[in-house]
C-alpha positions in Angstrom: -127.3 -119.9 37.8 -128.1 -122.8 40.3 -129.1 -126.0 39.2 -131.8 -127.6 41.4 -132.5 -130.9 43.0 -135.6 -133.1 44.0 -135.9 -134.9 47.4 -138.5 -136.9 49.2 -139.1 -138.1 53.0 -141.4 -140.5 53.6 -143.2 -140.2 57.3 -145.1 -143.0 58.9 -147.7 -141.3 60.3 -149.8 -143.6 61.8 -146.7 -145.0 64.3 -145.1 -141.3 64.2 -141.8 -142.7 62.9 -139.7 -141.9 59.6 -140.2 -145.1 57.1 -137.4 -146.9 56.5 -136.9 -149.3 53.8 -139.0 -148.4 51.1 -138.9 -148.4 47.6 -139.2 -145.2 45.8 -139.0 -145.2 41.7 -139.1 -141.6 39.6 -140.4 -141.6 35.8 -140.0 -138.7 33.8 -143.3 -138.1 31.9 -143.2 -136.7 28.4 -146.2 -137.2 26.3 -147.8 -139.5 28.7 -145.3 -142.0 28.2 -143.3 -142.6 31.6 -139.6 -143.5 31.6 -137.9 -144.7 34.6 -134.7 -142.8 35.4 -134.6 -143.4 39.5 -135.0 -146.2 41.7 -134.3 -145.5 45.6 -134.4 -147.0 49.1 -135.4 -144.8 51.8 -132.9 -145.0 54.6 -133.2 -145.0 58.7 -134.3 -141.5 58.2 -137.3 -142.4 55.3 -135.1 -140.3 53.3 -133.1 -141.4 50.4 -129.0 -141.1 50.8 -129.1 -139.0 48.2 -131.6 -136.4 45.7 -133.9 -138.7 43.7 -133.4 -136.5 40.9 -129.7 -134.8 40.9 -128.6 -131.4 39.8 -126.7 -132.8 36.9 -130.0 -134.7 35.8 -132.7 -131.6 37.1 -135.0 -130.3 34.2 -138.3 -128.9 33.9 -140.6 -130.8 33.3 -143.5 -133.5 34.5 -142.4 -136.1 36.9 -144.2 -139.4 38.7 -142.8 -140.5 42.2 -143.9 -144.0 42.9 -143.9 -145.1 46.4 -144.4 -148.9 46.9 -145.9 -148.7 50.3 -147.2 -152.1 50.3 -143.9 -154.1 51.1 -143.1 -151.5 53.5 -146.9 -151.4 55.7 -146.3 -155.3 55.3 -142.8 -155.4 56.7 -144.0 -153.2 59.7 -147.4 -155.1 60.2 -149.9 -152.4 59.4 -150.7 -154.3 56.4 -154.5 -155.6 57.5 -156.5 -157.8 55.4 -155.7 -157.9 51.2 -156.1 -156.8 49.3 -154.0 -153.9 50.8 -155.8 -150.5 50.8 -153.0 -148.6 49.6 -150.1 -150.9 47.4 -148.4 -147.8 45.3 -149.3 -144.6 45.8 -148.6 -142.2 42.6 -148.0 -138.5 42.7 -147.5 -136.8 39.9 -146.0 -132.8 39.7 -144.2 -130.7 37.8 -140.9 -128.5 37.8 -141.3 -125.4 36.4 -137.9 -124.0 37.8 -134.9 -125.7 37.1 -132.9 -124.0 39.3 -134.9 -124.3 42.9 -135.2 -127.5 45.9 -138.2 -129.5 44.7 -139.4 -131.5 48.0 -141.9 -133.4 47.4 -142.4 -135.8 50.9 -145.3 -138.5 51.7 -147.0 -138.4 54.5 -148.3 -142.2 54.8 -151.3 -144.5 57.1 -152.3 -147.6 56.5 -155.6 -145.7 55.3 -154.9 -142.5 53.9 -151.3 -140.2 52.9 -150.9 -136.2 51.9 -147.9 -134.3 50.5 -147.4 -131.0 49.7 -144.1 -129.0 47.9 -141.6 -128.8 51.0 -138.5 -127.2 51.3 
């Protein structure tokens, strides 16, 4: 059977541009206790160079993405007054089949985001 694989893209949609540059951690939640086991940069693209969670690492299961938008609405200027509206934006989902593409992208504003399961 395939093994699956998780991916993001994070879209800047209040200048209509991918978002470069920004910091992206994954926890694995078990229990309500989160443990760290990614830590990624988007690229050029807003993607990261590679899947934030791996086939070799892919399991069912409850996960957090963590996007630190601050720095990156700072670094572009759409930062406004602080405290910052949105810093870090959370979203939490879960796997239930270990062998499909999760994509799980942010769609970001100074103001507001959305996601959805891509593909």
């Amino acid at each position: 059977m395939a093994q699956g694989f998780l991916t993001t893209h994070v879209l800047d949609t209040g200048r209509g541009l991918p978002a470069p540059g920004l910091v992206i951690v994954l926890f694995r939640i078990t229990q309500d206790v989160r443990a760290e086991i990614a830590r990624l940069t988007t690229n050029a693209d807003g993607r990261t160079d590679a899947p934030i969670l791996p086939q070799d690492d892919f399991a069912v299961g409850t996960y957090e993405l963590e996007f630190h938008v601050g720095d990156y609405l700072r670094a572009t200027g759409q930062n406004g007054a602080d405290p910052l509206f949105l810093d870090t934006v959370p979203i939490r989902f879960g796997i239930s089949d270990a062998a499909a593409h999760y994509h799980v992208p942010l769609l970001l504003s100074p103001y507001g985001y959305s996601t959805y399961r891509g593909s």
